[in-house]
C-alpha positions as CSV (number, residue, x, y, z in Angstrom):
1,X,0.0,0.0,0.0
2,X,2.9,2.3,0.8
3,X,4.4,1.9,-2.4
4,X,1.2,2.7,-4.4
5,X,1.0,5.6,-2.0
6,X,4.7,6.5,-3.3
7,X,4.3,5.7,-6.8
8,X,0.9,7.9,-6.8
9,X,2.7,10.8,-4.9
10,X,5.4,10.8,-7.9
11,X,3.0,10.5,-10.5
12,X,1.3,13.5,-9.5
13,X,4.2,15.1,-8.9
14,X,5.8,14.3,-12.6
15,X,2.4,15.9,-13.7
16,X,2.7,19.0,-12.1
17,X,6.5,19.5,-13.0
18,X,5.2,19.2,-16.3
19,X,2.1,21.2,-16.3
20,X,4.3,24.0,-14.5
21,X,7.0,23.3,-17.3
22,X,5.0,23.6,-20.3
23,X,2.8,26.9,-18.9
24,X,6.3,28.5,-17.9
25,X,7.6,27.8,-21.4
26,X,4.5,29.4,-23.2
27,X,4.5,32.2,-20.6
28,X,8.1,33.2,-21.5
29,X,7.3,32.8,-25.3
30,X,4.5,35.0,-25.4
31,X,5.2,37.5,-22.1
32,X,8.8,37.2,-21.8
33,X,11.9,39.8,-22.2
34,X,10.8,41.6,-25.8
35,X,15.0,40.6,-27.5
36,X,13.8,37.4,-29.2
37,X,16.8,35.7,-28.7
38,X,16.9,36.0,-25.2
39,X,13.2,35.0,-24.6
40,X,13.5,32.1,-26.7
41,X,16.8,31.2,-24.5
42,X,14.8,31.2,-21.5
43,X,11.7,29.4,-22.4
44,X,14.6,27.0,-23.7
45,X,16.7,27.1,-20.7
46,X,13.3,26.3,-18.5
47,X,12.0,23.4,-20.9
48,X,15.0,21.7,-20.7
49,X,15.0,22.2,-16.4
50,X,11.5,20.8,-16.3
51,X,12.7,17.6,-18.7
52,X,15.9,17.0,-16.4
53,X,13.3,17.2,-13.2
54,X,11.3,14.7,-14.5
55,X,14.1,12.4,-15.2
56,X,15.8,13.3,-11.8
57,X,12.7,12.1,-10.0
58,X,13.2,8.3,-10.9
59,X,16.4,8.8,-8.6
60,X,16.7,8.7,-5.1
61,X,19.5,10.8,-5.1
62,X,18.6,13.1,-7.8
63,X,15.1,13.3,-6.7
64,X,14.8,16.0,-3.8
65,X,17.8,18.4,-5.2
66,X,16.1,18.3,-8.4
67,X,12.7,19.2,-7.1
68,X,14.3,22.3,-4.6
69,X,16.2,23.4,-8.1
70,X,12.7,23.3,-9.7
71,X,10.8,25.5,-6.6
72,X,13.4,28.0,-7.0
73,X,12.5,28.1,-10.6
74,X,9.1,28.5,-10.3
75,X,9.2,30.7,-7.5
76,X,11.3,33.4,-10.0
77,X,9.1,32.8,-12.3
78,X,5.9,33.9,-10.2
79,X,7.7,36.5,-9.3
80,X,8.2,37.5,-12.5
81,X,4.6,37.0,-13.6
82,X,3.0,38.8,-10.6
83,X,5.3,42.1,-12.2
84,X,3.8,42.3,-15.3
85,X,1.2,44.8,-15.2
86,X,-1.7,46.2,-17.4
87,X,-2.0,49.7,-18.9
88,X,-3.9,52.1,-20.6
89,X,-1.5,54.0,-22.6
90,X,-0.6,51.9,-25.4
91,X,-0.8,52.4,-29.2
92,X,-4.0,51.0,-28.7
93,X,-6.4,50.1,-32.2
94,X,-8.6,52.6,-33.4
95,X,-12.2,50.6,-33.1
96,X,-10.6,50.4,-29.3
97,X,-8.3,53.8,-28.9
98,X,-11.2,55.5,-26.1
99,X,-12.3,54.2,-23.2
100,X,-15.7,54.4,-22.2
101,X,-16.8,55.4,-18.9
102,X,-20.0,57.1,-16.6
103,X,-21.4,59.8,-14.5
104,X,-23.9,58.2,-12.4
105,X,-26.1,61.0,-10.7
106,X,-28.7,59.4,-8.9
107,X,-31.7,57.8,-12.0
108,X,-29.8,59.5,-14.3
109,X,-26.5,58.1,-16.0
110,X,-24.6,59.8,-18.9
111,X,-22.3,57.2,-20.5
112,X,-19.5,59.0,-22.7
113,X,-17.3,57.6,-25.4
114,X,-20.1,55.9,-27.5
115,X,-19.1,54.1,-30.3
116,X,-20.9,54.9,-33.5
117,X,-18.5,53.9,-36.2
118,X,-19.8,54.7,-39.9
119,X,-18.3,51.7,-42.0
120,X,-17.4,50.7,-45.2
121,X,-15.7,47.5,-44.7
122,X,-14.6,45.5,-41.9
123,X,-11.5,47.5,-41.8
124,X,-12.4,51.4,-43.4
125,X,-14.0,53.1,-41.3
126,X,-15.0,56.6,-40.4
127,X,-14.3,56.8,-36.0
128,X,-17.5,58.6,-34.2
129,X,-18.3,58.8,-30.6
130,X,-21.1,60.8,-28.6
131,X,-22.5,61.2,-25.4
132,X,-25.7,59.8,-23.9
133,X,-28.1,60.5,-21.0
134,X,-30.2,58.0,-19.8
135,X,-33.0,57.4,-17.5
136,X,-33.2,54.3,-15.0
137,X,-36.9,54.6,-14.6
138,X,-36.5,53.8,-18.9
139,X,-34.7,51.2,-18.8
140,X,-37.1,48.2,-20.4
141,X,-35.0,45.1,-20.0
142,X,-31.8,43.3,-21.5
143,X,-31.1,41.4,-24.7
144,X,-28.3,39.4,-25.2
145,X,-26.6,39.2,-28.3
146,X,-24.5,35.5,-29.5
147,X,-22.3,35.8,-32.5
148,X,-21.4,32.7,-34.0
149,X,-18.4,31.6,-36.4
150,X,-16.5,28.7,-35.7
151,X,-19.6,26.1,-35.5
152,X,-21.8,26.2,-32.9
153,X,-19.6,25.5,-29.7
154,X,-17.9,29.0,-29.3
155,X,-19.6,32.5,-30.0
156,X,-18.9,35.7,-28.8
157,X,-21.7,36.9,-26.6
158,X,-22.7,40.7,-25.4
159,X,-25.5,42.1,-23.6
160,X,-27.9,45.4,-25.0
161,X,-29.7,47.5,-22.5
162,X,-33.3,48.4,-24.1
163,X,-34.9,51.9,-22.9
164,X,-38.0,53.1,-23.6
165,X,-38.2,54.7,-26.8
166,X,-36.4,52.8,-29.2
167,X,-32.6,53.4,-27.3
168,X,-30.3,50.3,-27.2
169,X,-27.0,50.8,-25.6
170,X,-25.2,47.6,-26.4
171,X,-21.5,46.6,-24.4
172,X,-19.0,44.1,-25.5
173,X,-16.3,42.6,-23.4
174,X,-13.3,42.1,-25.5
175,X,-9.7,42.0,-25.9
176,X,-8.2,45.6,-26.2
177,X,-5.4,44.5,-28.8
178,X,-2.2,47.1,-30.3
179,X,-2.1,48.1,-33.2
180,X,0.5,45.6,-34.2
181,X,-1.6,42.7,-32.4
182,X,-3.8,40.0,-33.9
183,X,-6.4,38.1,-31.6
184,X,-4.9,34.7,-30.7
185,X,-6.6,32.4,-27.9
186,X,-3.5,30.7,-26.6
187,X,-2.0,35.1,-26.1
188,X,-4.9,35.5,-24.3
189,X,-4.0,33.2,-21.2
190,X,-0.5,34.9,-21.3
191,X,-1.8,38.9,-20.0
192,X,-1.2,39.7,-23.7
193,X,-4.3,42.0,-24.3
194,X,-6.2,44.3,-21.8
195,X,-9.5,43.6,-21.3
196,X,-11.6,46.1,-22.5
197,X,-15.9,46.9,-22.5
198,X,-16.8,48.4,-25.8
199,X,-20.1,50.7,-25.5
200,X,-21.5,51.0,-28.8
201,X,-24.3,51.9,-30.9
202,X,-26.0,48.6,-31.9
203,X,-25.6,50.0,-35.3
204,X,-22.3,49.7,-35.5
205,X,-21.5,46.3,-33.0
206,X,-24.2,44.3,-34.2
207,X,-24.2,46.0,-38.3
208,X,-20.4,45.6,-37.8
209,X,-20.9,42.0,-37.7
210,X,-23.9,41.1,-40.3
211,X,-23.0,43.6,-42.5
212,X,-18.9,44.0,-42.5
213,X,-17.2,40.7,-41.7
214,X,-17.5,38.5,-44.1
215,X,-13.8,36.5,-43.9
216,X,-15.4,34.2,-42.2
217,X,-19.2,35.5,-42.1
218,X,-20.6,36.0,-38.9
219,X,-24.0,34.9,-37.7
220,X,-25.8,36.9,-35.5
221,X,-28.7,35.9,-32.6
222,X,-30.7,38.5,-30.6
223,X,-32.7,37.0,-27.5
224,X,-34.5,39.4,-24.4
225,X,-33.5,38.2,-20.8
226,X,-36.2,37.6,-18.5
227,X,-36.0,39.7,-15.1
228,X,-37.5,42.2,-12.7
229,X,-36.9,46.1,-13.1
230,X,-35.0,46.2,-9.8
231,X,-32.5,43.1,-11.6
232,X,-32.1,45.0,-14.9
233,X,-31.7,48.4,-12.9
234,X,-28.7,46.8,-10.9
235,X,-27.4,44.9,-13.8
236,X,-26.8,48.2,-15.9
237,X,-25.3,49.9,-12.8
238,X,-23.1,47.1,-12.1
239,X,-22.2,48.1,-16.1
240,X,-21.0,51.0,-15.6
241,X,-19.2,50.8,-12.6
242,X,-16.6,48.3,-14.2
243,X,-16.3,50.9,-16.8
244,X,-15.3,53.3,-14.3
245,X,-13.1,50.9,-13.1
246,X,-11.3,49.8,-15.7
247,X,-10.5,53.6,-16.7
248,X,-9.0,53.9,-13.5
249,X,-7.1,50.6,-12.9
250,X,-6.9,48.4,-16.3
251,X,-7.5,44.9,-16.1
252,X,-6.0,42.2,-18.5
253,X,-8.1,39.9,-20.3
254,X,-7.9,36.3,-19.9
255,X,-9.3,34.0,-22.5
256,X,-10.6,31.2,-19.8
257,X,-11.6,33.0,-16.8
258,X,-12.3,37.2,-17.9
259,X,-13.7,37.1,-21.4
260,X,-17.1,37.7,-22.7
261,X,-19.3,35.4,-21.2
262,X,-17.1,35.1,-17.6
263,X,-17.7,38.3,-17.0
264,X,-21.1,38.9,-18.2
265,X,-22.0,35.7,-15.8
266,X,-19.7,37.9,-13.2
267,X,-22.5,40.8,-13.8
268,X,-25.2,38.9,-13.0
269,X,-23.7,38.1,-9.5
270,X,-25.2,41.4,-8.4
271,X,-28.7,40.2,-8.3
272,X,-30.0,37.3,-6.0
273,X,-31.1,34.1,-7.7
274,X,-28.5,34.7,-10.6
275,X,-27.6,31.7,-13.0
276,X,-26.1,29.2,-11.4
277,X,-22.4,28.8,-13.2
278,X,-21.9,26.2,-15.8
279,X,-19.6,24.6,-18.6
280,X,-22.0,26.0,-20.6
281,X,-20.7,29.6,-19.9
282,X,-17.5,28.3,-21.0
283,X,-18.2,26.8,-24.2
284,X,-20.4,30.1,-24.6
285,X,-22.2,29.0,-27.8
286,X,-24.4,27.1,-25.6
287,X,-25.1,29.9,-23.5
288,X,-28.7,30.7,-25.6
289,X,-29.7,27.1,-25.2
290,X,-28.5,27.2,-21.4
291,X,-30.4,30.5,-20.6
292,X,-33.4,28.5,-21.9
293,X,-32.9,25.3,-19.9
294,X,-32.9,28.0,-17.1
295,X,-35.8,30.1,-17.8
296,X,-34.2,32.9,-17.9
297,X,-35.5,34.0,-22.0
298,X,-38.9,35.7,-23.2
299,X,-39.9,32.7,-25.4
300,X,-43.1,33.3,-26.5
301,X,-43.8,29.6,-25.9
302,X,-42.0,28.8,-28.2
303,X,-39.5,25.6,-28.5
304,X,-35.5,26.4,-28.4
305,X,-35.2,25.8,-32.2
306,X,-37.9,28.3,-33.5
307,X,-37.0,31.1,-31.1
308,X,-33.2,30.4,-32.5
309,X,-34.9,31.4,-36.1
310,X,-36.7,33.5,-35.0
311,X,-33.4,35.4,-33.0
312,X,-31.2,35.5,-36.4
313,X,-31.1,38.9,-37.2
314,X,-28.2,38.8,-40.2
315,X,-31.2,39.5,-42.7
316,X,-33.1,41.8,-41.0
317,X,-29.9,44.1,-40.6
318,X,-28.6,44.0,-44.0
319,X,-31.9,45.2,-45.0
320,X,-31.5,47.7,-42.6
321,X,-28.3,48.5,-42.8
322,X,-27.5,52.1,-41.8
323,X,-31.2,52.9,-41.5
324,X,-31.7,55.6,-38.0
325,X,-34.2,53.0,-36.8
326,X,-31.6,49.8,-37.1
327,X,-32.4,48.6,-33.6
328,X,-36.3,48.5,-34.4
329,X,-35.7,46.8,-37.9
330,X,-33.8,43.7,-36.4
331,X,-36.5,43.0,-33.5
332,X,-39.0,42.2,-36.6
333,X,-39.7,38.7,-36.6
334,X,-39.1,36.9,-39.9
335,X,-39.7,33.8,-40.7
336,X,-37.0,33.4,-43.3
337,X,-33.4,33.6,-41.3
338,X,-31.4,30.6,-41.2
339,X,-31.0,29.2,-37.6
340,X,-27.5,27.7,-38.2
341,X,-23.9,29.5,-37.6
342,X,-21.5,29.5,-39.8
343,X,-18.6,27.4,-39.8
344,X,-15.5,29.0,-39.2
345,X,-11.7,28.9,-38.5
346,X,-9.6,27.5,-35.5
347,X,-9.9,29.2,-32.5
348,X,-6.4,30.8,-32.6
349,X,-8.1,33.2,-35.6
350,X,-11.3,33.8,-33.0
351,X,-12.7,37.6,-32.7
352,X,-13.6,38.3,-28.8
């Protein structure tokens, strides 16, 4: 019994020597000093510790020295890691360059930095931004927005705040990339991006994406959230505190654990009875379906499948397109929209 106690100890061991090992490596290849040669030196150096350790542990004599040599290692390294720190003042993007923020006076909030970007393409653009009073005591409800292209497993998801009247403000949690930075999944575990809430127009976050990207095409679902005024009311502040936040102490991103649908599911935390957390969340292109399971969509009775047609808006606003009443156009129910996303790349070319 003791030795399968020993042997399980080592095992385990092994496996976290090489878990440490190979997260080191990748966190000195994408975080590490910015002279290539010296990076790659290090995540080099630190592979081939982490390969000697796991040899040195089928000796008795090599065993322990190797595995103090290895805490030492690792101990330099968090220390290291803890040091690296976000910022705002990078050469930021443009469709990212502002960051939004709030003046909360009592029922009335005036969110500034608006996006409202006139485009031609995905890429040609003409920047706008304005400023927006609203009204708590207008504030109807919630939609949530899932974007699909890579199948239907992954999607990026955002959240639109309905007031009365016809005004949408929609907010999308997203990687806030350089202007010499691609999106890469595997970056994001590696504090290579801020994280960043972009406060838009839907006209130009949802038309963006129906209208705009078509390498690979996006599909596009709108569904309303169920919940009470007081819910919704402490939902949109929670909103636009992080805003504030974030303007005054950036935050990085994080592709697992403070992406779009983490931190929408974060949000919700503020109300009592909130979603109860799920893999779901993680693979977020189940997150429609799992809102459903829960209760928590206006269905209109309907059966998960049809209220997916029925929430495919890519027709409705490219009809629309850059029409003053876009919002109202893509909550007309039509019959025709496909229901299923688009296949797409690998997630290493996603869009968060």
């Amino acid at each position: 019994m003791s030795w399968v106690g020993a042997a399980a100890g080592f095992t385990l061991l092994g496996l976290l020597t090489l878990a440490g090992g190979v997260w080191g490596v990748l966190a000195l290849v994408f975080a590490g000093p910015q002279n290539t040669a010296l990076r790659y030196s290090l995540a080099l150096g630190l592979a081939v510790a982490s390969v000697a350790t796991l040899f040195a542990l089928g000796s008795s004599r090599l065993r322990w020295p190797a595995v103090g040599a290895c805490l030492v290692l690792v101990t330099v390294l968090a220390l290291w890691w803890h040091g690296i720190e976000p910022s705002n003042d990078r050469d930021w993007q443009t469709d990212v360059a502002l960051l939004p923020y709030a003046t909360i006076e009592g029922d009335e909030v005036t969110v500034h930095q608006i996006r409202n970007f006139d485009y031609r393409s995905e890429f040609d653009y003409r920047p706008a931004y304005y400023d927006k009073r609203f009204d708590l005591g207008r504030l109807e409800g919630v939609d949530l927005v899932a974007v699909y292209w890579m199948g239907p497993a992954i999607a990026h998801v955002f959240v639109s705040f309905a007031f009365a009247g016809g005004d949408h403000l929609a907010i999308s949690i997203e990687a806030r990339k350089e202007k010499s930075e691609g999106y890469s999944t595997i970056r994001g575990f590696f504090r290579q991006y801020e994280l960043h809430y972009v406060v838009a127009d839907e006209r130009d976050l949802i038309r963006l994406r129906t209208n705009y990207r078509h390498d690979p095409p996006e599909d596009v679902y709108l569904y309303r959230l169920k919940g009470s005024p007081e819910g919704t009311r402490n939902f949109f502040l929670d909103y636009m505190r992080k805003l504030n936040a974030l303007k005054a102490r950036p935050e990085f991103y994080n592709t697992l654990t403070t992406n779009c649908t983490t931190n929408i599911w974060l949000h919700s935390l503020i109300n009592p009875g909130h979603l109860p957390f799920s893999w779901k969340i993680l693979a977020s292109g189940h997150v429609p379906q799992y809102l459903y399971e829960q209760g928590r969509l206006e269905t209109g009775g309907l059966a998960f499948a049809d209220l997916q047609r029925r929430a495919h808006v890519n027709a409705r606003a490219q009809a629309a397109d850059a029409a003053t009443d876009f919002s109202r156009r893509i909550r007309q129910p039509d019959d025709g929209a496909s229901s299923q996303p688009t296949a797409g790349p690998s997630p290493a070319q996603g869009r968060p």
